[in-house]
N, C-alpha and C positions, 0 to 999 in steps of 0.2 A: 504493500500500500504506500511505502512511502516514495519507493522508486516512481508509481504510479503518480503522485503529487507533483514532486519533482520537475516529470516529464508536464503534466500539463500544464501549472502554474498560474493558474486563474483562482482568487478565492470564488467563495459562491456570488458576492454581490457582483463581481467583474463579469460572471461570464452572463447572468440577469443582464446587465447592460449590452454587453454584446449582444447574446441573444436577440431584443428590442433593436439596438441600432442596425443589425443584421435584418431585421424582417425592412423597418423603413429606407434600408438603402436598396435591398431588393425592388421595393413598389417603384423605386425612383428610378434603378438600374433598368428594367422590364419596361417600362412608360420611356425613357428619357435615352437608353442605349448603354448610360452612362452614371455614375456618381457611387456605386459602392465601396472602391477604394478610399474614395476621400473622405464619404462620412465614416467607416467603420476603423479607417487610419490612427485618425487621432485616439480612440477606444484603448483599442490592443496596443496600439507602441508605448503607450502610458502604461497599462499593469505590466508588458513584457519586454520593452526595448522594441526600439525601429528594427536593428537587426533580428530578431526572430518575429515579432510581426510583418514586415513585409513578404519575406514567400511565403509565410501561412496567407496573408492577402490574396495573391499572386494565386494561392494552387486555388481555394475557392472561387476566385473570380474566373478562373479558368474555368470551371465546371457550371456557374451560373452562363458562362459564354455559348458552351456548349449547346445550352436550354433554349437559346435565343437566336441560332444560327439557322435553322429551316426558315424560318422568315427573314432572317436580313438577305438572305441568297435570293431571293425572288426579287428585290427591289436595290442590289447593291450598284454604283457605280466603278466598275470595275479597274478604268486606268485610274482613277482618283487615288482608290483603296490602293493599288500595287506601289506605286509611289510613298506612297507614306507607311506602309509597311517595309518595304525595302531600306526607308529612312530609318524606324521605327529600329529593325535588327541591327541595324548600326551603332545605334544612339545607346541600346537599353547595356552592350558589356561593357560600355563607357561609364556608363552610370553606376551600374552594380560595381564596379572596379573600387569606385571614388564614397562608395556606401562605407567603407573599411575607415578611410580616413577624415570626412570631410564633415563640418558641424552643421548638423540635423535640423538645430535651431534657426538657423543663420540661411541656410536649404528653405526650410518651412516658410518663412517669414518674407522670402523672397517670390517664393511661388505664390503665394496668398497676394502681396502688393500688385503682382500683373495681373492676380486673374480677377482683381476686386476693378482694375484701370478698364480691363478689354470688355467684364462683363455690362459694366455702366458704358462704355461705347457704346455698344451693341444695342443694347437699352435706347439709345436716343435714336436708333433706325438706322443709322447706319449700314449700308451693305458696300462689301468689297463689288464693283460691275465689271471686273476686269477679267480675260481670258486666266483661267486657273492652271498654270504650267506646270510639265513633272517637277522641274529641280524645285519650287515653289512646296509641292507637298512632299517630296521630297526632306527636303530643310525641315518643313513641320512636320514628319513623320520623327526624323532623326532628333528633334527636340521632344518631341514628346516623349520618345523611349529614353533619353538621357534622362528624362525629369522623372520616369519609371523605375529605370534601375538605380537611382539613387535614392528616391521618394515615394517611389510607388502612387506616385499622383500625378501621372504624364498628362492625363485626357484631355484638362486642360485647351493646352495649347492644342491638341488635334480641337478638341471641339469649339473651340472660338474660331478655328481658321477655316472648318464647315460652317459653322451656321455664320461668317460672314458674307459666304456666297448667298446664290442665288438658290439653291435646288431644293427640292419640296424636304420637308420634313421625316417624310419614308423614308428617304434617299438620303440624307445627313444621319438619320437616324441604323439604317444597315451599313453604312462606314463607317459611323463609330462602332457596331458591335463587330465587324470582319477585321478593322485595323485593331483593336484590342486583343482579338481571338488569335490573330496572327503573332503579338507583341508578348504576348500570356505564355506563350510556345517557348519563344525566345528566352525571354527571363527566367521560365522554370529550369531550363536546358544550363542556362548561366548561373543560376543557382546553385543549382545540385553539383555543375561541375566545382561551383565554388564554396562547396562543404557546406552551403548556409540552409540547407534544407535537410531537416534532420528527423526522427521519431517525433520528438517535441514540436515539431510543427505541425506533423499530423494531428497529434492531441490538440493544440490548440485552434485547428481548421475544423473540429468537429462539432463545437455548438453553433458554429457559422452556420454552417452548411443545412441545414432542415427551412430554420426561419428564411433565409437567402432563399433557396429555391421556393417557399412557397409566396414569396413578397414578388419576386422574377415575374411567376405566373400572373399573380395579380395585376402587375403593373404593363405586362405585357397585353392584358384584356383590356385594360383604361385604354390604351393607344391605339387599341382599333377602334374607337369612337372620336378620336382628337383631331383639331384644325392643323393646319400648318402655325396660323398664328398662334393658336393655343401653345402648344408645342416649344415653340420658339420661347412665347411667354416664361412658359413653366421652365425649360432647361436654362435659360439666363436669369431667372431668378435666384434658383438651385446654384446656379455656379456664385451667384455673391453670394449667397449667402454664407458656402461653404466656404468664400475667399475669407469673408470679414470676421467668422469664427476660428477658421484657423489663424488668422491673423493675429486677434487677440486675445487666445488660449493661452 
């Protein structure tokens, strides 16, 4: 029993919390494409250190990906996706590299300051109208997986640099789940080669995973009733919100 403790290292109020934050980033993950990293990050790196919560993050976000890929394949933009995935594997053993030495805090508070600037752009209506080139998502694939494998909070930057475009909300919505699904591959791969995936993270990837997948589906039925604007609304809300909490946590 005690080896058993050890390894999963949650008391009972912590994994209570998880559990909750895990179903509410699921409904937003399923609806949105996007956002369970970021809410359920701050949770788990608090009771167990960024290093062992991020691939515990990482393997479950992998599997709520999974849930969500028959649908984004029907409606994905495919050169968009290959570009910022391509960036994406670049980006993420750069990041995971610099996860060893680099302050978390000083990480944190940086990612938060852009994504609170880009999401209130966005906010005033703003749209990028210009032709969307590979080296363009490219760049922002490759920034995203850098902000992944150090943070485990890349989306970010992928999902401000869609929904600046023009293309309907289906369609931003299946490339953020196909470039995540693709970038999820890469960082478990860079993980594990990189010893940071261990027993202990499975234990602590297992109260995630119930409430996650049933918030998934949930949220995943919301969105087949939503506008484009709705959509828009809701995921640039969600992203300040999640800037200005992380911000000043």
């Amino acid at each position: 029993m005690e080896w058993l403790h050890q390894q999963y290292a949650l008391t009972a109020l912590e994994t209570v919390l998880l559990v909750v934050t895990s179903f509410a980033a699921g409904v937003f993950r399923g609806y949105t494409g996007f956002g369970s990293a970021l809410a359920i990050a701050p949770v788990l790196a608090l009771a167990v250190g960024p290093r062992a919560a991020i691939p515990a993050i990482l393997l479950v976000m992998m599997i709520s990906s999974v849930q969500l890929l028959p649908g984004a394949l029907r409606d994905v933009n495919w050169p968009v996706v290959s570009f910022l995935s391509i960036g994406g594997a670049i980006g993420i053993p750069i990041g995971a590299l610099l996860l060893i030495w680099v302050d978390q805090e000083l990480v944190r508070r940086s990612i938060s300051g852009i994504v609170i600037f880009f999401a209130i752009l966005l906010m005033t209506g703003w749209r990028y109208r210009g032709k969307i080139r590979p080296l363009m998502s490219a760049l922002t694939g490759g920034l995203g997986g850098f902000i992944s494998g150090i943070a485990a909070s890349g989306g970010p930057a992928v999902i401000i640099f869609l929904l600046a475009g023009t293309d309907s909300a289906t369609r931003n919505r299946a490339a953020i789940i196909l470039y995540f699904t693709f970038t999820q591959v890469v960082g478990l791969l860079v993980y594990w080669f990189g010893s940071l995936i261990t027993i202990k993270t499975l234990w602590i990837s297992l109260p995630m995973l119930p409430p996650l997948i049933l918030g998934t589906w949930i949220g995943e039925k919301m969105f087949g009733n939503t506008s484009d604007a709705l959509y828009r609304k809701v995921a640039l809300s969600f992203l300040l919100v999640i800037g200005l909490s992380t911000f000043i946590a």
